[in-house]
N, C-alpha and C positions, 0 to 999 in steps of 0.2 A: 535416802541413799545408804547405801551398804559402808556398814567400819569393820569388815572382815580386813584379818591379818591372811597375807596370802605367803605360802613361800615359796618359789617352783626353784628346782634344783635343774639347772641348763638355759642353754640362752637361743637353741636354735628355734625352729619354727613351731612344734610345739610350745615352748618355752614362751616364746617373744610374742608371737600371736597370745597367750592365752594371756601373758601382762596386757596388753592393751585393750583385751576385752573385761579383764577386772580392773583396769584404773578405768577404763570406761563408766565402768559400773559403781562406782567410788569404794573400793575394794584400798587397802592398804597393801601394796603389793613388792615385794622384797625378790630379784633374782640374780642368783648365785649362777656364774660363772667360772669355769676356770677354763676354756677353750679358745673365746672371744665370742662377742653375740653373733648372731647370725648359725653359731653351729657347724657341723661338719655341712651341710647342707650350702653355705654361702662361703664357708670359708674351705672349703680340702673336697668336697662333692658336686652337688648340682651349679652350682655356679661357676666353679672353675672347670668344670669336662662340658659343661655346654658353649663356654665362651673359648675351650679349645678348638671343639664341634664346627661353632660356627665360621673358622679358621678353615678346617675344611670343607663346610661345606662350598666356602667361595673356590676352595683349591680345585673341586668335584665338577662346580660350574665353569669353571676357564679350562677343564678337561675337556667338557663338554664342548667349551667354542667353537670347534672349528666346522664343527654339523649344523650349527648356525650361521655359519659365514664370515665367523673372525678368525681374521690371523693375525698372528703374533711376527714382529721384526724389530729389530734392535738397531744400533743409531744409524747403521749403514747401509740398512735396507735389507740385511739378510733374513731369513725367516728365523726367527727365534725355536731352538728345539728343546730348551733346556727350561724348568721352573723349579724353585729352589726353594723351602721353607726357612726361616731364621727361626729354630727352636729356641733360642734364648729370649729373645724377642717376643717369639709369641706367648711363653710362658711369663715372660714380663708382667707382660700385659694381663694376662689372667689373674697373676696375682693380684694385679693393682686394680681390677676390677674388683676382686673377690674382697680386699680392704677396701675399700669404695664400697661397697654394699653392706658389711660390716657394719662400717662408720656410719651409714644413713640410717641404723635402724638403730644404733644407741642413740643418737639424736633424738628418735620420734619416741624412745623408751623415756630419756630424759625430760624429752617434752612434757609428756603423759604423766610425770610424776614417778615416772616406778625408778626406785632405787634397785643399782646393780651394784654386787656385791663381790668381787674377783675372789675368787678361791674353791675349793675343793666340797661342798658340804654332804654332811651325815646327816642320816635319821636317828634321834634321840628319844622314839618313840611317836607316835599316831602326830604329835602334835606340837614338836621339835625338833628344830636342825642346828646343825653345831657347823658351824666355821672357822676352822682353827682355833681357839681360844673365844670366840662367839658366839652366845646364842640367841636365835632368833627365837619367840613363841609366834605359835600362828594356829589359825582357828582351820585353813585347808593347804595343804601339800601340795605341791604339783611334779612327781620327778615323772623330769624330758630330759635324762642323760645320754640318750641316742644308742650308737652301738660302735664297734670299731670292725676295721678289716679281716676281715679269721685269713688264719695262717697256719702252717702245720712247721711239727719238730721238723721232718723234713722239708720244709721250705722256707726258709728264713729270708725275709729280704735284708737286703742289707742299705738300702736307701742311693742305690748308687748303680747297679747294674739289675738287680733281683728284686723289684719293687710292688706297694700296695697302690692303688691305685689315688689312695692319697701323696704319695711321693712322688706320682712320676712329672711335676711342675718344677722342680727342681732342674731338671735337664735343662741341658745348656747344650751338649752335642745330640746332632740326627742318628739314634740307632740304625746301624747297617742293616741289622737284622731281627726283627722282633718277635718273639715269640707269647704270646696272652695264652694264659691257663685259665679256663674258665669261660662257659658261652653264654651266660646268664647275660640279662641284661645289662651289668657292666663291662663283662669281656667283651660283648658283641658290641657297646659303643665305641670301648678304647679301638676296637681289634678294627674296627671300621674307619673312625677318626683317623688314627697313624697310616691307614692303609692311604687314604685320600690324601694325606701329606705326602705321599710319596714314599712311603718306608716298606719293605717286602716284612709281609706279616703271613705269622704262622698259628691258626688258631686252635686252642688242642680242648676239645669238647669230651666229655667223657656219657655225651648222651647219643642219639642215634642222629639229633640234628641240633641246627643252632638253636637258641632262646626258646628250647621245652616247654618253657613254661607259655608260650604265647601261641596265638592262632595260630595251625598248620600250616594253613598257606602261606601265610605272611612269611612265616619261619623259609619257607621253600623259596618262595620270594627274595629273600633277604643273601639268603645264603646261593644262589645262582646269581647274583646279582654284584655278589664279593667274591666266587669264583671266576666271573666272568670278568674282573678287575684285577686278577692277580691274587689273590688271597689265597692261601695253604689253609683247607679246614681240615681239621684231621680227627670225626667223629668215631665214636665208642672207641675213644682212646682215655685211659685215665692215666692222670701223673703219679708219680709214684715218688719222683724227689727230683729238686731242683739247684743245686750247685754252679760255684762261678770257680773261672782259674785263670784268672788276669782278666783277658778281656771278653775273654768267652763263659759263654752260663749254657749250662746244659739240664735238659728237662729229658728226664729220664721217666719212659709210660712203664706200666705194668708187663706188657708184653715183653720188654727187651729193648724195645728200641730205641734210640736216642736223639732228641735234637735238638738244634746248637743253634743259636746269636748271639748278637752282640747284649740283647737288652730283655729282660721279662718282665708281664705282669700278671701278678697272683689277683685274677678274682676268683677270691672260693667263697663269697658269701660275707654274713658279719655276723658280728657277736654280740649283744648286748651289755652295754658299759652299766651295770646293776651288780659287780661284786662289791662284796667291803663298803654298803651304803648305808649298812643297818637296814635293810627295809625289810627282810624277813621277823628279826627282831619286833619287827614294830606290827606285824602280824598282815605282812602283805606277802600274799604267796604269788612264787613265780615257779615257770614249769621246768620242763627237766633240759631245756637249753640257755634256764637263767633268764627268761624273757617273762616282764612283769603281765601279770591276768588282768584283764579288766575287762567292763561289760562296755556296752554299745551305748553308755553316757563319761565313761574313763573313769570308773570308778574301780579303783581296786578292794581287794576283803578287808581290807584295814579303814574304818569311817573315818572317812575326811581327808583321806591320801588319796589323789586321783596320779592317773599318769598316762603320759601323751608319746606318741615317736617312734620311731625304731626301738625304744627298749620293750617297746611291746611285741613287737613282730607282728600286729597286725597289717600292714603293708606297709610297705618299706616306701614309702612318698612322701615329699616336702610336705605337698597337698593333704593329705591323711592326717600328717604330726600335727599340721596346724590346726586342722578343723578337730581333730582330736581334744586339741588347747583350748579352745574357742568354747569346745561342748562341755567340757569339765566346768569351764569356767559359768557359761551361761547356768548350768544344770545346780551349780554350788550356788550362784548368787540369784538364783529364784529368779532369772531371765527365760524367755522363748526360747524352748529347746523340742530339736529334733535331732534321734539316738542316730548317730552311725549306722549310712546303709552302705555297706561295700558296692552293691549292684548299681549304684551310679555314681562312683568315681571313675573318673576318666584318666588314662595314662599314657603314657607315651614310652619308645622305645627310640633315639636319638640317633639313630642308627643312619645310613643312608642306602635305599632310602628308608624314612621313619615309620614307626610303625603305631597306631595309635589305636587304642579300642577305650569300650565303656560300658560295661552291663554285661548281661548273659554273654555268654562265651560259644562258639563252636565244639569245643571239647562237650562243655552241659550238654546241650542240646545232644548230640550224638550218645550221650550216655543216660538220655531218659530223665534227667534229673528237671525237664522243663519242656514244653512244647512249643516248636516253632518253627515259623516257617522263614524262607531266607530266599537273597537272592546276590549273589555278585557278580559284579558290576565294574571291569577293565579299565584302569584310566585310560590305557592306549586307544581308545574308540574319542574321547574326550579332545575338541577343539582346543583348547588353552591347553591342553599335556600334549599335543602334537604341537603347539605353535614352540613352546620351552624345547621338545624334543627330547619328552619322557614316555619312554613305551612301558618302564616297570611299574605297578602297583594295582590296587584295583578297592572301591567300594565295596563292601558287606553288612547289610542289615538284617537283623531278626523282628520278627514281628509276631505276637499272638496269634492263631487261627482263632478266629468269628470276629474277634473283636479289632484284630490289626495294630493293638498297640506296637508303639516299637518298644523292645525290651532290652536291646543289644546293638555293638556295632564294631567295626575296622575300619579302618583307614588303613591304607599301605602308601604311601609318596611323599612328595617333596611337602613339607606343612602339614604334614600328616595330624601334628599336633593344633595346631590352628584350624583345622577340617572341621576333628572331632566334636568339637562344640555345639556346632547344630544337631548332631546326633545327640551327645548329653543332653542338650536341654531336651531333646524329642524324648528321652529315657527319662531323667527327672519328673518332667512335668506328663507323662504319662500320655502322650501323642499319639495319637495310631500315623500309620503311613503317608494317609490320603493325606492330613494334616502338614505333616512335614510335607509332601509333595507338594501343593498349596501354595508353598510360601514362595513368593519370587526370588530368584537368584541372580545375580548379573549374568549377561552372555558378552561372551565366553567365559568360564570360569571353571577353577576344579570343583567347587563346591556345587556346580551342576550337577556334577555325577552322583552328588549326596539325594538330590531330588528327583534325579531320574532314578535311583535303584529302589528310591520311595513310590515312585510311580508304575514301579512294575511288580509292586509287591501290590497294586489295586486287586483286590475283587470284588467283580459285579455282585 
């Protein structure tokens, strides 16, 4: 067994996964903290805005009731016309979820043997960290310091009406009025999430649609789907500055225009927490957004300094940071290692409904960069999407010509994120169609439509 000194700098999922994979490995493993474990990822991101999510999602489905055949009446038999959200309440909750999940994973860290360390640490060179008046030596590095919210001069949040998307759990009152800057993948789940609460949202995209970066249709999908709810998208608008004056916050575009609520949130992106770590010094080069280099086993130029998570900017996913951890870790301690293939991580987009893909892309294909062939496939055709009484979303698979592997996929609907799995593994394990087609699925089910889009991708 391995008596390597490990040191990783952060405690989220890169971080904490790749402890457990080196005390596994009987690795000596030391991790520095100064956020809480778990990372902005359990503690201030994906745990707290999916456990808001899932808030609405139920708020989305008792919209839906009455197409189902319930109704709502109160002690007197009247028809109930009113639903209310408790924001203090629900963000209770999230928090206490978010320390609840925390706390389970220093547990299993403390189980495992790995020492966590609370404070701030620096690089002292390839193969020293300093901790306040502390130093650790260690034979490999690991910084997983994450990244934080970008913000601009002109837009300051102020943690109280003008907010980063890690503040907005604090709220105790229902914004009248909400305004999200930003359609990326976090504005478009807050801007969706608040919208299902009940809150009139006003989304100010500065692209020509929402979530650019993801499948066309879906994007089109998504966004007919949150007009058709009330939602204000307001595309190829950019902000220009965001200011508050009592109770009102005003988001001032480029063009002139102005618009006002009670409440905003900035997502413009993130920044990677890599200043002031020494890690240049120590001869790890990062590029010209401050986001550390590394190859497709997390190794940075500096031997024996790997690094995992959003400070890399290679995709920005829980899932990524930790398998990131995991590889560095396997790859140092002379374990079974297989390099980072972006082309079959699976992701999701939390939104509603959700959006979820894995592999080759629609954009690739259309731009030559891959050949394939495709076919989609409407949940609304879909028995179990008409029994629930969902007509939005739809199946899309890629697949090789001659060979039929699948290479790619989409999901658009309710589980979107639970769908995708069968696709992943069809992508992963290198599946052609007929394969995935093959495999039996329950009836009625959504994931039917995963096999029939497989089966119309047959050729004789």
């Amino acid at each position: 067994m391995s008596t390597d000194r490990v040191v990783i700098l952060g405690g989220g999922p890169g971080g904490y996964e790749a402890a457990l994979v080196a005390a596994q490995l009987g690795a000596d493993v030391t991790v520095v903290d100064s956020d809480g474990i778990g990372g902005s990822a359990v503690l201030t991101d994906c745990v707290p805005s999916k456990t808001l999510i899932a808030t609405a999602e139920v708020m989305t489905q008792v919209a839906a009731a009455a197409e189902l055949g319930i109704d709502f009446h109160d002690s007197e038999g009247d028809a109930a016309t009113t639903i209310r959200v408790d924001l203090a309440r629900v963000n209770a909750r999230v928090k206490q979820l978010a320390t609840d999940q925390s706390d389970d994973i220093a547990r299993r860290l403390d189980k495992e043997g790995v020492t966590v360390v609370r404070g701030r640490g620096r690089l002292d060179g390839p193969s020293r960290v300093v901790v306040g008046g502390t130093t650790y030596d260690a034979d490999a590095i690991l910084v997983a310091t994450g990244a934080a919210p970008r913000t601009l001069p002109s837009a300051q949040p102020d943690g109280e009406r003008i907010l980063t998307w890690e503040q907005v759990y604090d709220l105790t009152e229902v914004p009248t009025e909400l305004v999200v800057v930003g359609s990326g993948v976090t504005g478009a789940e807050f801007a969706s999430a608040y919208l299902a609460l009940g809150i009139p949202v006003t989304l100010v995209s500065s692209r020509d649609r929402v979530l650019p970066g993801e499948d066309a249709d879906a994007s089109l999908v998504l966004e007919d789907v949150s007009k058709r709810r009330g939602m204000t998208v307001l595309s190829k608008s950019r902000m220009e500055s965001v200011t508050r004056d009592g109770d009102v916050v005003t988001v001032r575009l480029t063009d002139g225009r102005e618009v006002r609520g009670s409440h905003c949130i900035l997502a413009l992106g993130s920044v990677p927490n890599t200043h002031d770590l020494g890690l240049e010094e120590a001869g790890v080069v990062l590029d010209d957004g401050g986001f550390v280099k590394v190859d497709r086993v997390s190794r940075t130029s500096a031997r024996g300094v790997y690094a995992a998570g959003d400070c890399t900017g290679v995709l920005m996913l829980a899932s990524v940071a930790a398998m990131q951890g995991r590889i560095a870790m396997w790859h140092l301690l002379g374990d079974t290692v297989h390099p980072l293939d972006l082309k079959k991580v699976s992701s999701n987009v939390f939104t509603a409904p959700e959006i979820a893909t894995v592999g080759w892309s629609q954009q690739a294909v259309d731009a030559g960069e891959i050949q394939a062939e495709s076919v989609m496939l409407p949940l609304a055709g879909n028995p179990r999407a008409k029994m629930q009484g969902v007509r939005d979303g739809f199946v899309k698979l890629f697949c090789r010509p001659g060979t039929g592997i699948v290479v790619g996929g989409v999901v658009v609907g309710p589980r979107a994120s639970e769908l995708i799995h069968a696709v992943a593994v069809a992508v992963g394990e290198s599946l052609t169609a007929d394969q995935l087609a093959q495999v039996f699925t329950v009836y009625p089910s959504n994931s039917g439509s995963i096999a029939e889009a497989a089966r119309r991708l047959h050729r004789v």
